[in-house]
DOMIZA-217336 format. One record per residue (C-alpha): x, y, z. Coordinates in steps of 0.5 Angstrom, whole numbers, m for minus. Layout:
DOMIZA-217336
<site u="X" v="Y" w="Z"/>
...
end
This chain:
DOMIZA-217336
<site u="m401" v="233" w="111"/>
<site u="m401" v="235" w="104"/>
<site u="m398" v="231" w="98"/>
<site u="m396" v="238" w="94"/>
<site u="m391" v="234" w="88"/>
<site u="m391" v="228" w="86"/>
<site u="m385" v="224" w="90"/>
<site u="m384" v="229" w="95"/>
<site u="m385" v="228" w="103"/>
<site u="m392" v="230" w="105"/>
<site u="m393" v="238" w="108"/>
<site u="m397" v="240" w="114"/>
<site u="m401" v="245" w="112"/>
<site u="m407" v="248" w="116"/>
<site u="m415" v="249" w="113"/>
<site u="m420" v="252" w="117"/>
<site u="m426" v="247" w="119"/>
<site u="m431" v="248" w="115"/>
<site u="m438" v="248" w="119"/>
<site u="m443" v="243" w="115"/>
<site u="m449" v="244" w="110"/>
<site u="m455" v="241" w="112"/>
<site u="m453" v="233" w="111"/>
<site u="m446" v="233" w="111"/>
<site u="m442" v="230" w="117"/>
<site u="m434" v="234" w="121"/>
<site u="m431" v="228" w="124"/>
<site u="m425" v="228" w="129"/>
<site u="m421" v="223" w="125"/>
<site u="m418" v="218" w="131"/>
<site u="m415" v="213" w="126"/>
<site u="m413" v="214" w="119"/>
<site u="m410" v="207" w="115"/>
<site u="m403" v="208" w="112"/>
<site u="m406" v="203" w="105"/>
<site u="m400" v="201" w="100"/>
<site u="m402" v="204" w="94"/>
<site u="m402" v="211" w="98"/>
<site u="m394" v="210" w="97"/>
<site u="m396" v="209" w="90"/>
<site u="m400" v="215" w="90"/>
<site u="m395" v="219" w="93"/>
<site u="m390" v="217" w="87"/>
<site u="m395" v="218" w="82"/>
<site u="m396" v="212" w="80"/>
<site u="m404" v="214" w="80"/>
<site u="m408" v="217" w="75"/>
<site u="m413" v="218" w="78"/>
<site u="m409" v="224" w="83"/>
<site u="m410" v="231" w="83"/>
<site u="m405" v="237" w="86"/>
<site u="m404" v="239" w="91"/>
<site u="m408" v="232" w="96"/>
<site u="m409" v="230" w="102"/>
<site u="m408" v="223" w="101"/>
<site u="m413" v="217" w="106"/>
<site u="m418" v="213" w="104"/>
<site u="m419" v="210" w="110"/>
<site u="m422" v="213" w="117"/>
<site u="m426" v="213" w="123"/>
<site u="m427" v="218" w="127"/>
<site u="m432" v="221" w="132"/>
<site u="m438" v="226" w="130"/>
<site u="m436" v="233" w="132"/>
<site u="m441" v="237" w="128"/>
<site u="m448" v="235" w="123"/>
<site u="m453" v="239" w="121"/>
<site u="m460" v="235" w="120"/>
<site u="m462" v="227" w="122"/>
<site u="m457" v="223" w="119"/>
<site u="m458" v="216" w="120"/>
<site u="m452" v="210" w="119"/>
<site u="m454" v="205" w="115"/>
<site u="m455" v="200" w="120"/>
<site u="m460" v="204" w="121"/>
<site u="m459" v="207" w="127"/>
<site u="m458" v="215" w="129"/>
<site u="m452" v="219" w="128"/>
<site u="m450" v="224" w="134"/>
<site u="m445" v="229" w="136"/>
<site u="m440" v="224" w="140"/>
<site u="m441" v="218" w="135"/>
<site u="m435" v="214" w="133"/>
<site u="m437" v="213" w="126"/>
<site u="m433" v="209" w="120"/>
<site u="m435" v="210" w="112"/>
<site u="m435" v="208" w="106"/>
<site u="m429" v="211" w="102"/>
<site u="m434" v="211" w="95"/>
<site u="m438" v="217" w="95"/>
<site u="m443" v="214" w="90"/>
<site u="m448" v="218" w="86"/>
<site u="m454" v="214" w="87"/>
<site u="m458" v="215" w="81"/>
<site u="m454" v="211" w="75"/>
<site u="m455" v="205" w="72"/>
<site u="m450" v="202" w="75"/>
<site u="m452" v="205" w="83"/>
<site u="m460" v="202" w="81"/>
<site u="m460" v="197" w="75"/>
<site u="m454" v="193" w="76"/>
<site u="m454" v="194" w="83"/>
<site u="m445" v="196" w="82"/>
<site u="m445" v="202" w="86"/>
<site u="m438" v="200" w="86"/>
<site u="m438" v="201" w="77"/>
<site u="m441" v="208" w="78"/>
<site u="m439" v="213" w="73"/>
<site u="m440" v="219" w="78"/>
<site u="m436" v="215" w="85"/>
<site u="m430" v="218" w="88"/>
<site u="m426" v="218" w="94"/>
<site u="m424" v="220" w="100"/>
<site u="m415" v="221" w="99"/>
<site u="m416" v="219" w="91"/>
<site u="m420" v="224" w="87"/>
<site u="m421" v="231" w="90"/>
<site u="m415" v="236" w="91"/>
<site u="m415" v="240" w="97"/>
<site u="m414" v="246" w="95"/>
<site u="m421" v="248" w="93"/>
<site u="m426" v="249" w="99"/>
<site u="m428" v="245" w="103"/>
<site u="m420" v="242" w="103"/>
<site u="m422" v="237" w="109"/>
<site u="m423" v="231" w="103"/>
<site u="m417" v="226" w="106"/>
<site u="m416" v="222" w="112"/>
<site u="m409" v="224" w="113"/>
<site u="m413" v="230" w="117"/>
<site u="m416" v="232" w="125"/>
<site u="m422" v="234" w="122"/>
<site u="m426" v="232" w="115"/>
<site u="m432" v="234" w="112"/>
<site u="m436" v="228" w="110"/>
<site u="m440" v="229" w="104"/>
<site u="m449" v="228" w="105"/>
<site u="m448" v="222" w="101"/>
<site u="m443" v="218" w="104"/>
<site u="m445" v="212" w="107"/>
<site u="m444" v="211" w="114"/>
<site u="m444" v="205" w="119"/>
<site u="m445" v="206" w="127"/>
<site u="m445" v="199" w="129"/>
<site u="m447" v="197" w="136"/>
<site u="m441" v="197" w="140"/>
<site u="m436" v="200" w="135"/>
<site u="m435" v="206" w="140"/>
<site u="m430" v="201" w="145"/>
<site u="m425" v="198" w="140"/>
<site u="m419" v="201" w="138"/>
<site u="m420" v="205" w="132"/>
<site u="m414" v="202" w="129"/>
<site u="m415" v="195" w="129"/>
<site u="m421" v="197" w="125"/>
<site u="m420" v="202" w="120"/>
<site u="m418" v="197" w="114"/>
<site u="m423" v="195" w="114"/>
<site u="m425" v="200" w="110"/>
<site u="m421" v="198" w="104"/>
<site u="m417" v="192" w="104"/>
<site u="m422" v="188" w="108"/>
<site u="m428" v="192" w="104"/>
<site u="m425" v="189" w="97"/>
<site u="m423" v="181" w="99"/>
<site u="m430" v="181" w="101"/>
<site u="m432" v="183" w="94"/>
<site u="m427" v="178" w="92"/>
<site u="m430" v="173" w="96"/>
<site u="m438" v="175" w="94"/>
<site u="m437" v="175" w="86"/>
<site u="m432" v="167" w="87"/>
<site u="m433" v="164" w="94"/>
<site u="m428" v="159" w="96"/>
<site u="m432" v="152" w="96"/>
<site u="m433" v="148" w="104"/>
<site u="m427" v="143" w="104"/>
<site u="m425" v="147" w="99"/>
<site u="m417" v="149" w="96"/>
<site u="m415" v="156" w="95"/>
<site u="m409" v="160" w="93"/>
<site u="m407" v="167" w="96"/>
<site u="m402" v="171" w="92"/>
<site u="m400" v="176" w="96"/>
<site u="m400" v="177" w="104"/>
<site u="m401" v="184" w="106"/>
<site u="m407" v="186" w="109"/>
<site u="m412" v="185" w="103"/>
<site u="m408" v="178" w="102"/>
<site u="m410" v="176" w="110"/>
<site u="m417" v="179" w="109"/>
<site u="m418" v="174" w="103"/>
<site u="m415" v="168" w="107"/>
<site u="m419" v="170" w="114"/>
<site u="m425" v="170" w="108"/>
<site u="m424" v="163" w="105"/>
<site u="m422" v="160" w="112"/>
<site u="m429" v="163" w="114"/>
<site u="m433" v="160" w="108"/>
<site u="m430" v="153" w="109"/>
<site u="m424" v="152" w="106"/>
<site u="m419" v="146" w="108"/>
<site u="m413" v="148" w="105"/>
<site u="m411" v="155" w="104"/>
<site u="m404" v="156" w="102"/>
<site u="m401" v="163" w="101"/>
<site u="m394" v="166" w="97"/>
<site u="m391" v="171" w="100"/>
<site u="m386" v="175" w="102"/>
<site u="m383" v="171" w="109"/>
<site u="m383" v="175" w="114"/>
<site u="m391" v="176" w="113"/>
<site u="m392" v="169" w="112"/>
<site u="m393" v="167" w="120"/>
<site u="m398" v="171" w="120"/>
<site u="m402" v="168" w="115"/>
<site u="m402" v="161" w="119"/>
<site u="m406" v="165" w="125"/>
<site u="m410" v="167" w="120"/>
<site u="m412" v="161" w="117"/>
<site u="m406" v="158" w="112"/>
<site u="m405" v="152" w="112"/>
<site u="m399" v="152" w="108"/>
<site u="m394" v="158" w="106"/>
<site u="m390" v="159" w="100"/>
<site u="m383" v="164" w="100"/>
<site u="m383" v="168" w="93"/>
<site u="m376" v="169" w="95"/>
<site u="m374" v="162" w="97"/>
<site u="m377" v="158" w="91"/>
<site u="m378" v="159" w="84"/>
<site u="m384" v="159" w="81"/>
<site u="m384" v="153" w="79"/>
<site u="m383" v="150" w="85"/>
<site u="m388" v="153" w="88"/>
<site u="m393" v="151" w="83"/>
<site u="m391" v="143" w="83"/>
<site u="m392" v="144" w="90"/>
<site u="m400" v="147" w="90"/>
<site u="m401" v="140" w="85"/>
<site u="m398" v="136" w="90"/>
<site u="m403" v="138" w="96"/>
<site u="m409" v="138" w="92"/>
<site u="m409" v="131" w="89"/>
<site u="m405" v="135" w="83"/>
<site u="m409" v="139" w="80"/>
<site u="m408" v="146" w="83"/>
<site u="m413" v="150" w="87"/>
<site u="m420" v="151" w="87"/>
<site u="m419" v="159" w="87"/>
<site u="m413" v="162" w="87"/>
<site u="m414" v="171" w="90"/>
<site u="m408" v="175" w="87"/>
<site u="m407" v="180" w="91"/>
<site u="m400" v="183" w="89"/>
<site u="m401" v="188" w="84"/>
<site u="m396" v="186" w="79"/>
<site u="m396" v="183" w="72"/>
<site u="m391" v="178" w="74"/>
<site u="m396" v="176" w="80"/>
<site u="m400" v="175" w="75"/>
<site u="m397" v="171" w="70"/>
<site u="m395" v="166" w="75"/>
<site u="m402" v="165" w="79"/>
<site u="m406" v="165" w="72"/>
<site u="m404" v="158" w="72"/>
<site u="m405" v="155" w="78"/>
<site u="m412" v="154" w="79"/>
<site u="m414" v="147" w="77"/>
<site u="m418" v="145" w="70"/>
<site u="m425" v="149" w="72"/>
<site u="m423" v="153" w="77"/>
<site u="m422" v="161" w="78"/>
<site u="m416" v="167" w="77"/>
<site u="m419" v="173" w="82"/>
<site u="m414" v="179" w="81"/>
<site u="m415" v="184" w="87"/>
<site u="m409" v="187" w="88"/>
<site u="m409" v="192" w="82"/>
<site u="m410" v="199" w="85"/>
<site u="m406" v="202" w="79"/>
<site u="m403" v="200" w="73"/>
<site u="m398" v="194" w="74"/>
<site u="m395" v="191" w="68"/>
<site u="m397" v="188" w="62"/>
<site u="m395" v="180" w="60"/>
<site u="m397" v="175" w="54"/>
<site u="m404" v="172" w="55"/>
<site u="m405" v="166" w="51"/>
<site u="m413" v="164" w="51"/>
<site u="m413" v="158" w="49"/>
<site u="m407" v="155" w="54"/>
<site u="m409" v="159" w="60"/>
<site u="m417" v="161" w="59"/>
<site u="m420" v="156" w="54"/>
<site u="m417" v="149" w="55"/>
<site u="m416" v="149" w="62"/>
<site u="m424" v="152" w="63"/>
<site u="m422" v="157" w="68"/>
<site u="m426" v="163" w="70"/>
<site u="m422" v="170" w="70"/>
<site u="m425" v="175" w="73"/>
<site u="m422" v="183" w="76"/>
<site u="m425" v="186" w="82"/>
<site u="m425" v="193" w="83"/>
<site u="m426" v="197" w="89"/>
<site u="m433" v="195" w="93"/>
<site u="m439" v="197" w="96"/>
<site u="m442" v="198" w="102"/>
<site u="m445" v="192" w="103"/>
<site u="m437" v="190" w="103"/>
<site u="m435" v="195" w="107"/>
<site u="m440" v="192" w="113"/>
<site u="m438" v="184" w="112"/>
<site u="m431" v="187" w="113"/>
<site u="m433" v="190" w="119"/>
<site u="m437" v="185" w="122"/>
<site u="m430" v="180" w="120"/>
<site u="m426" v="184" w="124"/>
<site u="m431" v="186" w="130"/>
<site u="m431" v="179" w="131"/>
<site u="m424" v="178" w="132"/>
<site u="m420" v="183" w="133"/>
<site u="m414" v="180" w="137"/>
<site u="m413" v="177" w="132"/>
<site u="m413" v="183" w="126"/>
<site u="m410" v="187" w="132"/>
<site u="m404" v="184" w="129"/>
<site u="m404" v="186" w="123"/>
<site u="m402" v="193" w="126"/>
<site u="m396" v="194" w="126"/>
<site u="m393" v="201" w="127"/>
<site u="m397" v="207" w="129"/>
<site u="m396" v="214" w="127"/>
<site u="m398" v="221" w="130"/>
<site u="m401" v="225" w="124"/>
<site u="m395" v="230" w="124"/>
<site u="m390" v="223" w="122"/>
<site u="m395" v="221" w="116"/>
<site u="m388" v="221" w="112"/>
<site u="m384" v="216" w="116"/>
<site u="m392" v="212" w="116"/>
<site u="m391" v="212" w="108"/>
<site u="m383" v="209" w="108"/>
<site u="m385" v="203" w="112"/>
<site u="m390" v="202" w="108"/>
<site u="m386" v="202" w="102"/>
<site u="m380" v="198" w="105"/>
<site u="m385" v="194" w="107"/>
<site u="m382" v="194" w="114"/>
<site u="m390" v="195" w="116"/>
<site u="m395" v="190" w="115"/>
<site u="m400" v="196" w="116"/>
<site u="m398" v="202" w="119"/>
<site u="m404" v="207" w="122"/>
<site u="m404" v="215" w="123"/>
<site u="m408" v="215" w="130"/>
<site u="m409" v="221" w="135"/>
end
């Protein structure tokens, strides 16, 4: 399903599939994830998309054909007949930030499946809104044992979504007993909060849209805030009356909008964090006032981009773990051919997470 103008319902269109140089991967997609800032790549929104594309960056899907030994990162063999996930970033492997820093994820050379490659050069098949993709030498793939019997949709936020919150969770991880605030609770939002109640924290509040904030309890919320019911005002004077009046810990945006933004840089208490994680494109801007907002209050600010593969395991582990529980985060589920009605109920956010699936 190819994106060919901005706006524009997606076309089926028909590639042949390519037959892999020696390290490449042709995989039969079994499920692709329908991610929320796809809708905004389908409207222009990203800079970063070239015409016409195949849009998806989150797959898995099981080895049709390989050429030479390839082995997952966990170390074991990959063979025709494997099911297979991978990590979205392609990253060149030699830049300061692959080998110094150790911040694949800030490599100058990364990209990714669905985002930066356009489907009208060969070998076309470089999104997940497909039958078959090809996987470049250098993607990084996981096989864990076990991986094979589980549905494939319930796993594949995993690779973005859940990949991100854990970075989040890596670079500023919630204390034990801890207060943490989520912004936000779509599928990045309910990884974070299933992350923070994993490392201990005691009170875990959420705010949201209602018809999402149930599900934000079974993942571990103790209290949920409707952003349509209250003001912002109260929703802050009510996280200072649960943490003893001085705010949370940390608080996890996870919307993508200035206005989340400016509501959530004053939350957390004197010495605490601001984590922003939603902002997969541009959003908006706001009035900062450094001294209010940064110095006085001695919070920590800081942007989380994207992740690395290390993120994309700890992200599968989490799901692997529980999966009746991220199963219910699954909502619809389309055949490839209804890529466009999987978009619209994202975009209506009629769907907490739709997944194309065969």
């Amino acid at each position: 399903m190819v994106l060919v103008a901005f706006g524009k319902p997606l076309e089926l269109q028909e590639f042949p599939i390519p037959e892999p140089e020696e390290g490449e991967v042709v995989v039969e997609v079994l499920a692709s994830g329908v991610c929320g800032s796809d809708v905004h790549m389908q409207q222009g929104e990203d800079p970063r998309i070239p015409l016409p594309i195949i849009l998806g960056h989150e797959g898995i899907g099981r080895v049709v054909r390989l050429r030479g030994r390839k082995v997952s990162v966990d170390g074991n063999e990959v063979k025709e007949g494997d099911v297979i996930l991978w990590n979205r970033g392609v990253v060149c492997g030699e830049c300061f930030y692959c080998k110094e820093a150790r911040q694949a994820y800030m490599c100058p050379n990364r990209w990714v499946y669905g985002i930066h490659r356009s489907s009208a050069k060969p070998p076309h098949l470089v999104g997940c809104y497909v039958d078959y993709l090809l996987l470049d030498k250098k993607t990084e793939l996981l096989k864990p044992r076990g991986l094979e019997n589980m549905d494939p949709a319930v796993l594949v936020s995993a690779s973005c979504s859940g990949a991100t919150a854990a970075h989040a969770i890596e670079e500023e991880p919630p204390r034990a007993g801890g207060s943490v605030v989520v912004q936000g609770p779509g599928p990045l939002g309910l990884f974070l909060v299933a992350f923070a109640k994993q490392h201990g924290a005691a009170n875990i509040m959420v705010i949201g849209d209602a018809s999402r904030l149930g599900i934000c309890k079974e993942f571990g919320a103790a209290h949920t805030f409707d952003f349509q019911k209250t003001s912002a005002e109260e929703r802050a004077e009510a996280i200072r009356s649960l943490t003893d009046g001085r705010g949370p810990d940390i608080c996890y945006e996870a919307v993508g909008t200035a206005r989340a933004f400016e509501e959530g840089m004053q939350l957390p208490r004197h010495g605490g964090a601001y984590v922003s994680v939603g902002f997969g494109q541009p959003g908006g801007t706001l009035t900062f006032d450094p001294f209010a907002h940064l110095v006085r209050p001695n919070r920590r600010f800081r942007g989380i981009w994207v992740s690395d593969t290390g993120h994309t395991i700890t992200a599968l582990e989490a799901v692997m773990a529980q999966p009746e529980l991220f199963q219910r985060m699954v909502t619809h589920r389309f055949p490839l051919e209804e890529a466009n009605e999987a978009l619209e109920v994202m975009r209506t956010k009629e769907a907490l997470k739709a997944v194309l699936v065969k």
